[in-house]
MMTF fields as JSON, N, C-alpha, C and O atoms, coordinates in Angstrom:
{
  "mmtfVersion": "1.0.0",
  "mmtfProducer": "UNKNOWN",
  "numBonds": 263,
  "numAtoms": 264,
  "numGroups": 66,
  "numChains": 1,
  "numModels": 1,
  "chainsPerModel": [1],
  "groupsPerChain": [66],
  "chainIdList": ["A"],
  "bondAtomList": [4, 2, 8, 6, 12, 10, 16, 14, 20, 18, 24, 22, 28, 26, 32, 30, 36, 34, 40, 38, 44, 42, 48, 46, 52, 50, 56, 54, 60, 58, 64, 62, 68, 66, 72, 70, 76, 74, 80, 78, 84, 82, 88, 86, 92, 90, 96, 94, 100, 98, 104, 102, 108, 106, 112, 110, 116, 114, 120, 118, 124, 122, 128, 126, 132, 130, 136, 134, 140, 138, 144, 142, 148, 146, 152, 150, 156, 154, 160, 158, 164, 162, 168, 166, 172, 170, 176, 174, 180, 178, 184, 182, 188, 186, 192, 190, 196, 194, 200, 198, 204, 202, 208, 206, 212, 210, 216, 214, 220, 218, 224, 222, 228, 226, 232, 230, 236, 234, 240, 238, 244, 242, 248, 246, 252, 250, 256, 254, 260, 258],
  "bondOrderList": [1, 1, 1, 1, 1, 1, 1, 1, 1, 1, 1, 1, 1, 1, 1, 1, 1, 1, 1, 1, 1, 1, 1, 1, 1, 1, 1, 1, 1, 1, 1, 1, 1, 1, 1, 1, 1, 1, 1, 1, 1, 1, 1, 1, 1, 1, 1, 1, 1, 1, 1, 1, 1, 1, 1, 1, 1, 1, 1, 1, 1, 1, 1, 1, 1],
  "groupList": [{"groupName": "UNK", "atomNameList": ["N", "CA", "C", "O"], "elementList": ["N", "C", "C", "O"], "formalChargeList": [0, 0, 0, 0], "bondAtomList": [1, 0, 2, 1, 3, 2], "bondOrderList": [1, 1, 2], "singleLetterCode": "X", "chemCompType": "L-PEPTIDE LINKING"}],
  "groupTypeList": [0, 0, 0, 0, 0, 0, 0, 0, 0, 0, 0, 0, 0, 0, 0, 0, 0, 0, 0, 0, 0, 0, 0, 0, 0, 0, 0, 0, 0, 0, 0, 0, 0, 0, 0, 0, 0, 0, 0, 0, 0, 0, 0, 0, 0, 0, 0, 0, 0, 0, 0, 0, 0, 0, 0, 0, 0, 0, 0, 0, 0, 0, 0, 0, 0, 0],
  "groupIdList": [1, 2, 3, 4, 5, 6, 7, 8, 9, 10, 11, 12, 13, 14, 15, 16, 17, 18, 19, 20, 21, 22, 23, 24, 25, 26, 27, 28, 29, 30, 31, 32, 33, 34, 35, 36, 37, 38, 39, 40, 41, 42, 43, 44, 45, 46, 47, 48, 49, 50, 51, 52, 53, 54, 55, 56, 57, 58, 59, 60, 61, 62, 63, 64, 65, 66],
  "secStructList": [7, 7, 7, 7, 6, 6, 7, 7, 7, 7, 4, 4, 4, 1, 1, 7, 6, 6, 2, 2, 2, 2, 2, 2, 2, 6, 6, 6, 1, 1, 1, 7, 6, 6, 1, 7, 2, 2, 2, 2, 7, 2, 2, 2, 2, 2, 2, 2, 2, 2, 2, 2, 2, 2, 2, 2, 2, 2, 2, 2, 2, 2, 2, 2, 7, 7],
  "xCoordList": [-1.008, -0.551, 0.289, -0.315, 1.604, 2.071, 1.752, 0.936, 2.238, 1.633, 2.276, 3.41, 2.105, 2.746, 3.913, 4.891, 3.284, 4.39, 5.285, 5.257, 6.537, 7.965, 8.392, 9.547, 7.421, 7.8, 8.749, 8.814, 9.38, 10.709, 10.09, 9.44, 10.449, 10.062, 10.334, 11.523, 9.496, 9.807, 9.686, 9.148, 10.411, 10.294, 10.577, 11.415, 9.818, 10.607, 10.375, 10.846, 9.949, 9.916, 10.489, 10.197, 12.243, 12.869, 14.322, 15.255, 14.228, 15.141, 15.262, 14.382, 16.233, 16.56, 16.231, 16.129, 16.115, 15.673, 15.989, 15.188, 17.269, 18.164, 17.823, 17.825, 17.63, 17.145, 16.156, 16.266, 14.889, 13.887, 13.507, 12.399, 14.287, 14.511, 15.037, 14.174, 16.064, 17.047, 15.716, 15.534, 15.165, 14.139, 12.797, 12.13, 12.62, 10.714, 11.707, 10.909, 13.249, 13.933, 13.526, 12.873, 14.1, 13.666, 12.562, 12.658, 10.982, 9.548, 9.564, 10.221, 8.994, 8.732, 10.047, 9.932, 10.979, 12.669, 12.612, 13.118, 12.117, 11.82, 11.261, 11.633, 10.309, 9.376, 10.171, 10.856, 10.318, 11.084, 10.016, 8.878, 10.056, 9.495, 8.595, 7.518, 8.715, 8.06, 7.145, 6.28, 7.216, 6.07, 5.093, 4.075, 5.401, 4.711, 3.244, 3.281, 2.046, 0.973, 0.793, 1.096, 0.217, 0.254, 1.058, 0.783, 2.061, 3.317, 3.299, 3.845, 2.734, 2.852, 0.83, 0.345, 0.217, -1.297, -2.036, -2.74, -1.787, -2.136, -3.844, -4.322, -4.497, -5.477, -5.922, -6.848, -5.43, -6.087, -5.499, -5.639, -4.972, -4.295, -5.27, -5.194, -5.765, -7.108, -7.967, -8.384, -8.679, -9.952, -9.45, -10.421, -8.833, -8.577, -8.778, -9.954, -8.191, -8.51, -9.424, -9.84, -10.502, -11.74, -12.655, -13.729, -12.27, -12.904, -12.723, -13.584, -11.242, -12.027, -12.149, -12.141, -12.287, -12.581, -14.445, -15.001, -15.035, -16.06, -16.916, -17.925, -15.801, -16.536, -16.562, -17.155, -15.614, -15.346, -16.706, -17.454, -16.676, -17.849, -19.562, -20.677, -19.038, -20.621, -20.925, -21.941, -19.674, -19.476, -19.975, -20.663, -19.237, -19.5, -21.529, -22.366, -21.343, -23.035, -23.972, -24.984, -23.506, -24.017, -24.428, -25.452, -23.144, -23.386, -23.856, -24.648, -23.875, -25.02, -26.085, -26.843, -26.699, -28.245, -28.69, -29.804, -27.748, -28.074, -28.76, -29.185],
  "yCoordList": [31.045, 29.9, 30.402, 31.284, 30.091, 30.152, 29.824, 28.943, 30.358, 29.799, 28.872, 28.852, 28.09, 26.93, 27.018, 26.38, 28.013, 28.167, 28.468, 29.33, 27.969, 27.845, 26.99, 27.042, 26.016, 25.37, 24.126, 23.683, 23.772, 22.504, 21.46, 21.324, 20.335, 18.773, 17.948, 17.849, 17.436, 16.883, 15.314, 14.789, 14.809, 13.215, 12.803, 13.328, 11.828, 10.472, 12.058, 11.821, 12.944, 13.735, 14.175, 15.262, 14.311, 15.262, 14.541, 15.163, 12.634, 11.606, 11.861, 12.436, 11.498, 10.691, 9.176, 8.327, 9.159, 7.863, 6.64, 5.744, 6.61, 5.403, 5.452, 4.482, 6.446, 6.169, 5.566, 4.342, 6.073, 5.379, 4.334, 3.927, 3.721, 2.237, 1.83, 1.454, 1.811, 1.648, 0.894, -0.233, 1.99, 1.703, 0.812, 0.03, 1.166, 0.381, -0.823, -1.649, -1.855, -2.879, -3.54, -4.578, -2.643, -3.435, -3.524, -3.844, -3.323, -3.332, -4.981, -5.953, -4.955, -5.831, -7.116, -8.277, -6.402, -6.991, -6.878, -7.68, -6.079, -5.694, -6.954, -7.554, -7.181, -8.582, -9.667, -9.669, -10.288, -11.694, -12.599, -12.267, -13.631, -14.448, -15.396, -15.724, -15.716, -16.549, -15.766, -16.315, -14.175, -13.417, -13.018, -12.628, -13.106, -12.883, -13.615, -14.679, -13.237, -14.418, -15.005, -16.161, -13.993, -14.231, -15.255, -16.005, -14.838, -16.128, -17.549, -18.458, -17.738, -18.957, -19.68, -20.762, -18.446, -19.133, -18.642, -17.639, -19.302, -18.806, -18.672, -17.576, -19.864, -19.477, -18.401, -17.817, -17.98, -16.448, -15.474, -14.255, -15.97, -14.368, -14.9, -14.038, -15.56, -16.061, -15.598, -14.748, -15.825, -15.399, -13.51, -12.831, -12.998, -11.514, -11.186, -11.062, -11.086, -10.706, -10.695, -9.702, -12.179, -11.993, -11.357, -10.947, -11.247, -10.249, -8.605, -7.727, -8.554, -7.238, -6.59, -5.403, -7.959, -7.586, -7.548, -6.583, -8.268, -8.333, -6.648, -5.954, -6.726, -5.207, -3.99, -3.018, -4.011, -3.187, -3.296, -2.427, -4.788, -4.373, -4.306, -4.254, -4.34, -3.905, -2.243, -1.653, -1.787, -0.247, 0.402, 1.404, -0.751, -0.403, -0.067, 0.825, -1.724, -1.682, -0.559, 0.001, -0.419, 0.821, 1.821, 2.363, 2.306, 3.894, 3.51, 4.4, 2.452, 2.398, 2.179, 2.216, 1.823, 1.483, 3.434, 3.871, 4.249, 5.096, 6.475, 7.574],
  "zCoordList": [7.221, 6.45, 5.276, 4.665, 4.719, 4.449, 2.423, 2.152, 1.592, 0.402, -0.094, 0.386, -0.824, -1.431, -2.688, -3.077, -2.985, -4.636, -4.275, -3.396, -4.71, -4.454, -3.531, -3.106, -3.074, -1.996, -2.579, -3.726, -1.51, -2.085, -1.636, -0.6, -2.916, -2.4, -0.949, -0.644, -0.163, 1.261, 0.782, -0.193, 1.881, 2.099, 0.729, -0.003, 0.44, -1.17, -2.544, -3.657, -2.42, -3.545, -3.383, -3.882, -2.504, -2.115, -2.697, -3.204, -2.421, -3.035, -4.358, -4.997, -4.798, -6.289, -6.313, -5.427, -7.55, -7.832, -7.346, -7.083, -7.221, -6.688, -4.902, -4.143, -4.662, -2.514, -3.083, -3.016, -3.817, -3.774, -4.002, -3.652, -4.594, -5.271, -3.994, -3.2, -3.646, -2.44, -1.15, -0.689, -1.007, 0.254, -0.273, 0.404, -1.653, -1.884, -2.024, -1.581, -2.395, -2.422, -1.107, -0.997, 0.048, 1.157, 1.658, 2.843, 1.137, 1.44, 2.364, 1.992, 3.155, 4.107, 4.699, 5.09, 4.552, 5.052, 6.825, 7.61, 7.042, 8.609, 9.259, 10.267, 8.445, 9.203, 9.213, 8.19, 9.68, 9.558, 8.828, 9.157, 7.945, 7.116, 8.251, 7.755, 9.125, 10.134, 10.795, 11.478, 10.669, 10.836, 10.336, 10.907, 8.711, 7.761, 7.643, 7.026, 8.106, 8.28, 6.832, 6.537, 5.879, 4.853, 3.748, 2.812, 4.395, 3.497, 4.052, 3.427, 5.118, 5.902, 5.749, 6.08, 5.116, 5.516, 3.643, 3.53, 2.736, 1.475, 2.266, 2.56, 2.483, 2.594, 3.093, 2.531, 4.096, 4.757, 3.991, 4.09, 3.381, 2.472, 1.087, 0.211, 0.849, -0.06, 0.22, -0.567, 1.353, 1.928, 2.368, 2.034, 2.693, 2.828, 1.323, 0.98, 0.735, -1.059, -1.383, -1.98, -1.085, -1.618, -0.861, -1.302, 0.321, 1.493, 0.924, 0.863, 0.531, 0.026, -1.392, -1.717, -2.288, -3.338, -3.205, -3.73, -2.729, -2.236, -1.515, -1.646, -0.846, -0.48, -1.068, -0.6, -2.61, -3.358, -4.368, -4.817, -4.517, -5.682, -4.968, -5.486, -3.452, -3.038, -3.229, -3.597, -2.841, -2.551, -4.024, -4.219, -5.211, -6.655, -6.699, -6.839, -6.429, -6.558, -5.621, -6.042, -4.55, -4.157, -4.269, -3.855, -5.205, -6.135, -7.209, -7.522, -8.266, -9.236, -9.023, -9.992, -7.578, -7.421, -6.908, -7.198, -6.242, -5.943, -7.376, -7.021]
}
């Protein structure tokens, strides 16, 4: 295995700022809007959130009962 020090930035640490902007701009442009479940169903994109905010603070409560 090869060592790491001196190694050169790969993938988005390898961009300048402006690609990276460039590409996180078009974040979910791919999907067409009529695919989007979420944008078309607030409620299930309601109930997903609290689904997993829910399981976050069990996981919480978990490790403080431990």
């Amino acid at each position: 295995m090869k060592p790491t020090t001196g190694s050169r930035p790969r993938g988005f640490a390898a961009m300048s700022l402006e690609q990276r902007r460039a590409i996180a701009s078009k974040g979910g442009a791919s999907v067409a809007p009529e695919q989007r479940t979420f944008s078309r169903n607030s409620e299930l994109a309601r109930a997903a959130g609290q689904k997993g905010g829910l399981s976050k603070a069990e996981r919480a409560k978990g490790e403080a009962d431990s």
